[in-house]
C-alpha positions in Angstrom: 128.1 25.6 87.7 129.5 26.9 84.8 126.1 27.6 83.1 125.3 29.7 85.8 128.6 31.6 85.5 127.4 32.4 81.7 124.1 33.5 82.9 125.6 35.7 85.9 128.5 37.0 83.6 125.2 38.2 81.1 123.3 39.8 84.2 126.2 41.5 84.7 126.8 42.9 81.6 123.1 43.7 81.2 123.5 45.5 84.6 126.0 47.7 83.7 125.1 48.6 80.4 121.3 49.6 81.8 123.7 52.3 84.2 126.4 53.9 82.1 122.7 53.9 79.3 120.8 55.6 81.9 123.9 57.9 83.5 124.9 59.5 80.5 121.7 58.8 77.6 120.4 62.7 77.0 122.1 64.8 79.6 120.5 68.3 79.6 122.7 71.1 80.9 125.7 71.2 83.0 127.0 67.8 82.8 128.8 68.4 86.4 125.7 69.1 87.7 123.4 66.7 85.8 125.6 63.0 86.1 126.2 63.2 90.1 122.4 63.5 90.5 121.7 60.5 88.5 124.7 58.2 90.0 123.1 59.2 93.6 120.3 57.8 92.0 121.6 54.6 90.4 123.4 54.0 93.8 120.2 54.5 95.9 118.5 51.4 93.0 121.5 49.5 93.5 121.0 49.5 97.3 118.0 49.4 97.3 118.0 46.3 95.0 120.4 44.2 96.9 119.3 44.8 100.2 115.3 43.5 98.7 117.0 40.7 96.8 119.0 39.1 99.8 116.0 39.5 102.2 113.9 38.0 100.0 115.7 35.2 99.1 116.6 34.1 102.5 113.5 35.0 103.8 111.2 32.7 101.4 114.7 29.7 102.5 113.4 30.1 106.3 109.8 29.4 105.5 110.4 27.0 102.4 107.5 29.3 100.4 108.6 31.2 97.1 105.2 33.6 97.3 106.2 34.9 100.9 108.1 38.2 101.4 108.9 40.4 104.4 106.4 42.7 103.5 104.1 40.6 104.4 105.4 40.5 107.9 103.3 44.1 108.3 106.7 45.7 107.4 105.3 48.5 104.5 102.5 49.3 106.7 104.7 49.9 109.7 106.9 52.5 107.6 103.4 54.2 106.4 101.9 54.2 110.0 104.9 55.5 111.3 104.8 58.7 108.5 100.9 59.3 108.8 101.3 59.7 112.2 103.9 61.9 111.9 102.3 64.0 109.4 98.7 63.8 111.4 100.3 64.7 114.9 103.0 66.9 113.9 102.7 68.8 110.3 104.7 68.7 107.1 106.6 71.5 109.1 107.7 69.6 112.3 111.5 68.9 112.8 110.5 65.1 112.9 109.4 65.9 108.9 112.1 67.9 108.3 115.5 66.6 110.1 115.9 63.8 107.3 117.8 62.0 109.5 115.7 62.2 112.2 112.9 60.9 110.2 115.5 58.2 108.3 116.0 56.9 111.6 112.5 56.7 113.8 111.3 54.6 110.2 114.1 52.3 110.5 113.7 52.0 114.5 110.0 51.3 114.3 110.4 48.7 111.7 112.9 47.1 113.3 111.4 47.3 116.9 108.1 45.8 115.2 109.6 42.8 113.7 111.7 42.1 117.3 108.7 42.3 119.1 107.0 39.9 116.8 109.3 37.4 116.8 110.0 38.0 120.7 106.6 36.8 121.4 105.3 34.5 118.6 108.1 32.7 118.1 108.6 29.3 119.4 110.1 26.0 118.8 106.7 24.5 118.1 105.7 22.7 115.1 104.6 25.1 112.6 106.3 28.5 114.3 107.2 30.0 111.0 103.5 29.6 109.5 102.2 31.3 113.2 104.3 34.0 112.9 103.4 34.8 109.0 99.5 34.7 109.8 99.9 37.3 112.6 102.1 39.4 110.6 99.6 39.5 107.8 96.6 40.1 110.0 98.5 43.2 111.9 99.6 44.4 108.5 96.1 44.5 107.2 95.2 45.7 110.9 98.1 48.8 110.4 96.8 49.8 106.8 93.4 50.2 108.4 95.1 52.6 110.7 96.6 54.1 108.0 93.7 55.4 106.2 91.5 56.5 109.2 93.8 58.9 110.0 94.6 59.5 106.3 90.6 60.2 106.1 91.3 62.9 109.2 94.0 64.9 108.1 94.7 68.1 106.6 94.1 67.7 102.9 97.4 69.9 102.6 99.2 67.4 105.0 97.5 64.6 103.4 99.3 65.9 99.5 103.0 65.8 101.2 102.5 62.9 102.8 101.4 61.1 99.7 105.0 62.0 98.5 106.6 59.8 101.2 103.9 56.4 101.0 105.3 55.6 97.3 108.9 54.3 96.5 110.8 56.9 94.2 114.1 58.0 93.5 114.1 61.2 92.4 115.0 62.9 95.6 117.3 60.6 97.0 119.3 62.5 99.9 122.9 61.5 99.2 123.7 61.6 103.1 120.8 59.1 103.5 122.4 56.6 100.7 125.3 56.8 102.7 124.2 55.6 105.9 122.5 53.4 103.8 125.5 51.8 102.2 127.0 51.3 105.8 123.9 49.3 107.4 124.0 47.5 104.2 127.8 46.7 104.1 127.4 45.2 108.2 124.6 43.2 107.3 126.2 41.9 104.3 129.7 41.1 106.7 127.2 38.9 108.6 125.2 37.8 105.5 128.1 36.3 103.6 129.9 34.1 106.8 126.0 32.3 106.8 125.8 31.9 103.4 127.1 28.2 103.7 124.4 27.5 106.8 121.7 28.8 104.3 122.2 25.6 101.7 121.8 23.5 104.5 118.3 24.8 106.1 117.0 25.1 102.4 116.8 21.0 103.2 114.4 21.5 106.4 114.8 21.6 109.9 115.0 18.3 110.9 117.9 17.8 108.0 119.4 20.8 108.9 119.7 20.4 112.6 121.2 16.8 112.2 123.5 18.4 110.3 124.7 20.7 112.8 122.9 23.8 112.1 121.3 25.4 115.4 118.3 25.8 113.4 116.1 28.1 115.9 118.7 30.5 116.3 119.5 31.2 112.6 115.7 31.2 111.6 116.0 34.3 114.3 118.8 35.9 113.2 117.6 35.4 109.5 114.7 37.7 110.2 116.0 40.1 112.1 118.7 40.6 109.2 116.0 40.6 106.9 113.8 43.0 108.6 117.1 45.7 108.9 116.9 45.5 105.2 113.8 45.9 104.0 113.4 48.7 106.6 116.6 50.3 105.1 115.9 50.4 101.8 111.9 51.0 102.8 113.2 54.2 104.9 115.3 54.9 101.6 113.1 55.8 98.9 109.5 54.4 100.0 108.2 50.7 100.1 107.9 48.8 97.1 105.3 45.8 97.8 106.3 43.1 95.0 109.4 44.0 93.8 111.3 41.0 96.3 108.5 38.3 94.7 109.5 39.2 91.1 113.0 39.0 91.3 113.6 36.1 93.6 111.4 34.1 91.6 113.5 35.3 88.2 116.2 34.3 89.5 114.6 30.4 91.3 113.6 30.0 87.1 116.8 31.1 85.4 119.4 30.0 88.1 118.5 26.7 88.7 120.3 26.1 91.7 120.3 25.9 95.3 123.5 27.6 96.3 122.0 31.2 98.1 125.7 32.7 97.2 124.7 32.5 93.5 120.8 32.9 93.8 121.2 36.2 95.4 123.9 37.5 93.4 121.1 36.6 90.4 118.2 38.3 92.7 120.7 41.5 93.0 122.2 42.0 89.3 118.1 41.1 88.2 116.8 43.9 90.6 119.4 46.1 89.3 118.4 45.8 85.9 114.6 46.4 86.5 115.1 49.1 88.6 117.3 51.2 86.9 115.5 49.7 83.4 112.1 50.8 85.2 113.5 54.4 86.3 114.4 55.0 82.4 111.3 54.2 81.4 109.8 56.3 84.0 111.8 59.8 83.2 112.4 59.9 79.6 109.2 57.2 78.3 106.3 58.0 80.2 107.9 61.4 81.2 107.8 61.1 85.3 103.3 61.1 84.6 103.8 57.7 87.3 105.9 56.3 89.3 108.2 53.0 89.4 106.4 51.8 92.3 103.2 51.8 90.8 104.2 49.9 87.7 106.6 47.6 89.8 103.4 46.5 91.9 101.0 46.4 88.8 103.4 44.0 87.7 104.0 42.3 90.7 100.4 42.0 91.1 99.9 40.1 88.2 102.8 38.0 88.8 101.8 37.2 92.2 98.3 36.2 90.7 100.5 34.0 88.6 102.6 32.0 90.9 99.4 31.7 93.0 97.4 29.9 90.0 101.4 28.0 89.1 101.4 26.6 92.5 97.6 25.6 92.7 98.3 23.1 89.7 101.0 21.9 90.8 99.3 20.9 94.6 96.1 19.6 92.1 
C-alpha cells in the first residue's frame, strides 16, 4: 500500500507539472486572453480523462477482460451516426448544428438510449450474459460505422468537410458552457461511483464469489454499464470519440499499480490519462504544430498497443 502511495504521489506530481508546463510554456499575446483558453482546455482533458479512466476500469471489472472497452459496445459509432445524420438531413446550418447545446444533448441522449436498450433486451441472468451482450454490441457497432459511411459517401462534399470536424476528438474549441455541464454529469456519477467503490473489489472475484458475499451481482453489472455508458457519452459528446485511449491507460495503470483496489486503480487510470492527454496536446500545438490531431496519434498508439495485449494474452492462454 504504501508503494502505491509513492507511485500515485509521482503521477501526481507528473500531472501537475505537465499543466502549469503546458498553461503558461510560450504564451503569445494577451496573457488574460491567452491562459483562460488553455485552462478550458486542460479542464475539458482532465474530464475527459477521468470520466474514460473510471469507465474503463470498471467496465473491463464487470466482464473480467483487460482488452474490452465501452467503445466496443457500438458507443463511438452511435455519437458519429447521430452527427452524419444530422449533417446529411439537416445542414451545417441547422439549429440542431448550431445550438451547441442542443446538439451536446441529442449525442449524449442517443448514446445513452442505445446502451439502455441494449442491455434492456440482451441482458439476462444466463450463463455467459456479459460475453452476449459484447458480441452484439460489436456487431451493431461495425453494423452503425457502415451506416456511417454510406451516408458520408452521399453527402454534400461541403457538409461532408464540417462534419469531419466533429468525427475526431480535439480540444481546441472546447465550449466552456459544455465543460460545465460536463463537470456536473461527471461530479453525479462520481457521487454514485465512489459509495460502490467497495462492491467493485468484491465482483473483481466473480459472480459466484461475489454474490455469496452479498453483492446483488445482476443489478450492479446493470448499473455499472449504464454509469459507464453516461461517461463515455459525456466525454465523447465533449470533444469527439477517442477509440483506445481507455485500453492504454487502464492497462498502465493494471502494470504499474499492482493492485486490486478500483479506489486506487482508477485514481492511477485518471492522473495517467491526465498526463498523456495534456502531454499529447503539447505535442500536438507547439511539436508537430496542430498538422494532426491527438486522436489520431492516441489511436495509432492504441492500435499497436491493442495488437500488443492481443499477442500478450495469446501466450499466456498457449
Amino acid at each position: 500500500m504504501r508503494k502505491n502511495s509513492t507511485k500515485l504521489i509521482l503521477l501526481a506530481i507528473l500531472a501537475i507539472i505537465s499543466m502549469l508546463f503546458y498553461a503558461f510554456y510560450d504564451i503569445k499575446g494577451g496573457f488574460d486572453y491567452a491562459f483562460p483558453r488553455r485552462m478550458i482546455k486542460i479542464s475539458a482533458m482532465v474530464v475527459t480523462g477521468i470520466a474514460i479512466s473510471y469507465s474503463t476500469v470498471v467496465f473491463q471489472t464487470i466482464t473480467h477482460n483487460r482488452i474490452l472497452t465501452p467503445s466496443v459496445m457500438g458507443l463511438d459509432s452511435m455519437y458519429q451516426v447521430v452527427q452524419t445524420i444530422i449533417y446529411f438531413f439537416a445542414g451545417s446550418m441547422s439549429i440542431w448544428v448550431l445550438n451547441r447545446y442542443l446538439n451536446f444533448g441529442i449525442a449524449i441522449l442517443a448514446m445513452v438510449l442505445f446502451a439502455l436498450v441494449l442491455y434492456r433486451f440482451l441482458f439476462r441472468a444466463d450463463k455467459h450474459p456479459i460475453y452476449l451482450l459484447l458480441l452484439i454490441g460489436m456487431i451493431l457497432g461495425t453494423l452503425l460505422g457502415s451506416l456511417v459511411s454510406f451516408l458520408q459517401v452521399l453527402i454534400d462534399p461541403v457538409e461532408y468537410l464540417s462534419l469531419q470536424s466533429r468525427l475526431f476528438a480535439t480540444f481546441t474549441n472546447v465550449k466552456a458552457d459544455l465543460l460545465y455541464i460536463s463537470i456536473g454529469i461527471l461530479i453525479l456519477a462520481f457521487m454514485y461511483g465512489y459509495r460502490i467503490m467497495g462492491k467493485l473489489d468484491v465482483m473483481s472475484l466473480g459472480r459466484e464469489n461475489a454474490m455469496n458475499l452479498g453483492v446483488n451481482y445482476d443489478r450492479m453489472v446493470m448499473n455499472i454499464l449504464v454509469l459507464s455508458s453516461v461517461l463515455i457519452a459525456t466525454s465523447t459528446a465533449l470533444v469527439g470519440p477517442i477509440t483506445f485511449f481507455g485500453l492504454i491507460v487502464a492497462n498502465l495503470s493494471y502494470q504499474y499499480l499492482v493492485t486490486y483496489k478500483h479506489s486506487v486503480l482508477i485514481l492511477g487510470a485518471s492522473l495517467i490519462s491526465i498526463i498523456a492527454l495534456v502531454g499529447g496536446q503539447f505535442l500536438v500545438e507547439h511539436i508537430l504544430e496542430l498538422r494532426t490531431t491527438l486522436s489520431v496519434i492516441i489511436n495509432f498508439v492504441g492500435g499497436i498497443y491493442f495488437i500488443y495485449l492481443l499477442l500478450k494474452e495469446s501466450r499466456a492462454a498457449g
